[in-house]
Backbone bond lengths (Angstrom), bond angles and torsions (degrees), N, CA, C in turn:
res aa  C-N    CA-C-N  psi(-1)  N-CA   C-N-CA  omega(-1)  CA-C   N-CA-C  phi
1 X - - - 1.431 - - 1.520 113.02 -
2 X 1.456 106.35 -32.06 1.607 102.80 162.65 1.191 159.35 -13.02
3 X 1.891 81.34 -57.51 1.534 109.89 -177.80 1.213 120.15 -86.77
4 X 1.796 122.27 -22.94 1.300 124.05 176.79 1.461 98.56 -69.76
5 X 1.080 135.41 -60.33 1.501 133.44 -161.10 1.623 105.31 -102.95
6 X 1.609 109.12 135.49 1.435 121.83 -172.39 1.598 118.94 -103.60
7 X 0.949 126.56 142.99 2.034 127.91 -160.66 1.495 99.98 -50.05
8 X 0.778 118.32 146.97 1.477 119.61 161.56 1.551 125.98 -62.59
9 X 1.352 115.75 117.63 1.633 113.52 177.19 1.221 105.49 -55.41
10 X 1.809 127.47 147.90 1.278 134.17 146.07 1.429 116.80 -63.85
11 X 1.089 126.24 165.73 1.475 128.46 170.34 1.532 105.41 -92.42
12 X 1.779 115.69 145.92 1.388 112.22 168.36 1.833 110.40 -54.40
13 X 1.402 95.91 151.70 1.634 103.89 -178.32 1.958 93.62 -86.54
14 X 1.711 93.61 136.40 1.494 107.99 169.70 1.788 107.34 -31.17
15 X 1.028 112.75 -178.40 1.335 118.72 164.14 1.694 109.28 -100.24
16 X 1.484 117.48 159.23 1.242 112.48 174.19 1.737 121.18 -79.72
17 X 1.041 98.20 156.21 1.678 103.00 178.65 1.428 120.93 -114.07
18 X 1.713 123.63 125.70 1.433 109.56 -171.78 1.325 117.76 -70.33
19 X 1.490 121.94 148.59 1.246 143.04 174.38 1.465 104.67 -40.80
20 X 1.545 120.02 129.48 1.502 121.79 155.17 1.508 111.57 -34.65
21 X 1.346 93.27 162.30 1.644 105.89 146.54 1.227 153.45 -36.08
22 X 1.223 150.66 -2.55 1.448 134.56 -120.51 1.629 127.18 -39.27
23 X 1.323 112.65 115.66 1.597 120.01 167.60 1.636 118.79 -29.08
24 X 1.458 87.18 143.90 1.221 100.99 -151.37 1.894 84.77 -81.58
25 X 2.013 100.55 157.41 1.658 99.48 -154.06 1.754 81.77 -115.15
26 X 1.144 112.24 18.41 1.705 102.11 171.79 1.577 110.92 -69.54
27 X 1.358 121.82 142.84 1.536 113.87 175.54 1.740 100.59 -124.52
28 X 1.017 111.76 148.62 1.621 120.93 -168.69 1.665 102.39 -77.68
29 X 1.023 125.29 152.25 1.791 125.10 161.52 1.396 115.78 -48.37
30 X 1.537 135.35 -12.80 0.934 119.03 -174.37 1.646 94.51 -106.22
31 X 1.473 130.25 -20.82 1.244 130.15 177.95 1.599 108.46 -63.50
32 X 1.729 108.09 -49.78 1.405 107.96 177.90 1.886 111.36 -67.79
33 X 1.285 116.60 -19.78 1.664 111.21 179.99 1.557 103.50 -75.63
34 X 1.376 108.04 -37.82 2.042 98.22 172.65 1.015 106.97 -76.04
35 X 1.275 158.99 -20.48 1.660 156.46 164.56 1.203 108.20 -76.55
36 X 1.548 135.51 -22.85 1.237 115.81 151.34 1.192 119.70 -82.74
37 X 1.413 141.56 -18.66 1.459 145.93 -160.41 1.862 93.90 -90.63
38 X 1.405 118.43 -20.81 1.686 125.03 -175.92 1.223 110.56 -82.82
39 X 1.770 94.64 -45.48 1.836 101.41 176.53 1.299 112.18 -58.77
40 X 1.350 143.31 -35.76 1.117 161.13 -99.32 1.484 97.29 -133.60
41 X 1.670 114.52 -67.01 1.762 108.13 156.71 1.745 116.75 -83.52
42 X 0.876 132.83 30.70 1.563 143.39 137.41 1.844 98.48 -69.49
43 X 1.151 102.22 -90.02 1.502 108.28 176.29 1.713 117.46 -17.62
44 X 1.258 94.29 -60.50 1.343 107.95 -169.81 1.446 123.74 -61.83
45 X 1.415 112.21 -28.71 1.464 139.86 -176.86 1.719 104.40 -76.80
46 X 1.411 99.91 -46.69 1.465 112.16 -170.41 1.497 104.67 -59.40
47 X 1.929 117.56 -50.50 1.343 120.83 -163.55 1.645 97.45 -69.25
48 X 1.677 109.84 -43.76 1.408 84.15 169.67 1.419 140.14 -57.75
49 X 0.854 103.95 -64.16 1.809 99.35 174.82 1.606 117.10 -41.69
50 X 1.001 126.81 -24.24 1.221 130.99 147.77 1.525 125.06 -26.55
51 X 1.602 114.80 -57.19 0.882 129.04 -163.94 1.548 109.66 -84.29
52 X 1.164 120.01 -20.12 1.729 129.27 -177.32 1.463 91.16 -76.04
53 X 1.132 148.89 -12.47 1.626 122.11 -169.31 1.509 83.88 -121.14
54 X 1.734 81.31 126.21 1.378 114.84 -171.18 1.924 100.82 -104.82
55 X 1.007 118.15 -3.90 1.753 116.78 -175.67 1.724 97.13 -118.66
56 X 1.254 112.63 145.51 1.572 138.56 160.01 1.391 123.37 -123.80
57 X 1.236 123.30 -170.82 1.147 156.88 169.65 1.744 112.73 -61.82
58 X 1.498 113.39 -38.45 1.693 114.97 165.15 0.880 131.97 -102.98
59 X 1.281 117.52 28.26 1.559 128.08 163.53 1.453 108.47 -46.93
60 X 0.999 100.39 151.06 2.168 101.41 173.48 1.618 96.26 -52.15
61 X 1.643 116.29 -60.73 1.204 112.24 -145.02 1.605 107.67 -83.23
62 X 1.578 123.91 19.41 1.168 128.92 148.83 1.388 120.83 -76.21
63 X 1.131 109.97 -58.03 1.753 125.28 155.72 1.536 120.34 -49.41
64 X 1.304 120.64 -14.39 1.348 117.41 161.91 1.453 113.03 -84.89
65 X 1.713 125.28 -22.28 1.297 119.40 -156.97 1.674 89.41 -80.67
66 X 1.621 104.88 -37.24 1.803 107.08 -174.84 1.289 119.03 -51.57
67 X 1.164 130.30 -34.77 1.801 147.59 179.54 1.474 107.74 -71.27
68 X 1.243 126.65 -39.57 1.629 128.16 -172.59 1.235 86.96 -40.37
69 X 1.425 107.06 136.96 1.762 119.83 168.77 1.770 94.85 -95.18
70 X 1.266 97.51 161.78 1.421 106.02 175.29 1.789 133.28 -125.02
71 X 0.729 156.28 124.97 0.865 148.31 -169.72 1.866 132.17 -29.52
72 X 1.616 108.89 -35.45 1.374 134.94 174.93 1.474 114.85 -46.44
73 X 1.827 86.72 -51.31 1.978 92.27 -172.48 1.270 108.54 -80.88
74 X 1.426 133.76 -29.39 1.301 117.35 -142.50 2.184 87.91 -102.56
């Protein structure tokens, strides 16, 4: 059955196309004054929320869970 029917040709591949430009990475003084004024309430947002958590790691009743004796050792 081979011989009656022949492989199928591929098609030639397009040609390639050159790469754009890449944009230019200069930023104006007023681009860098809003990226600092963003960084700036990022920061600011962060220290707050910080400040709302009122529980840690040295609470007594963290230091109580460490002391529970257990059954294994004794």
């Amino acid at each position: 059955m081979s011989a009656i029917f022949s492989p199928p040709k591929m098609p030639s591949l397009p040609p390639i196309q050159p790469l754009p430009t890449p944009p230019s990475t200069e930023v104006s003084a007023e681009e860098k004054q809003r990226i600092a004024s963003e960084q700036a309430a990022i920061e600011r947002k962060r220290k707050g929320r910080k400040s709302t958590i009122l529980t840690g790691s040295l609470t007594p009743e963290a230091e109580a869970e460490i002391e529970k004796k257990t059954l294994l050792g004794s």
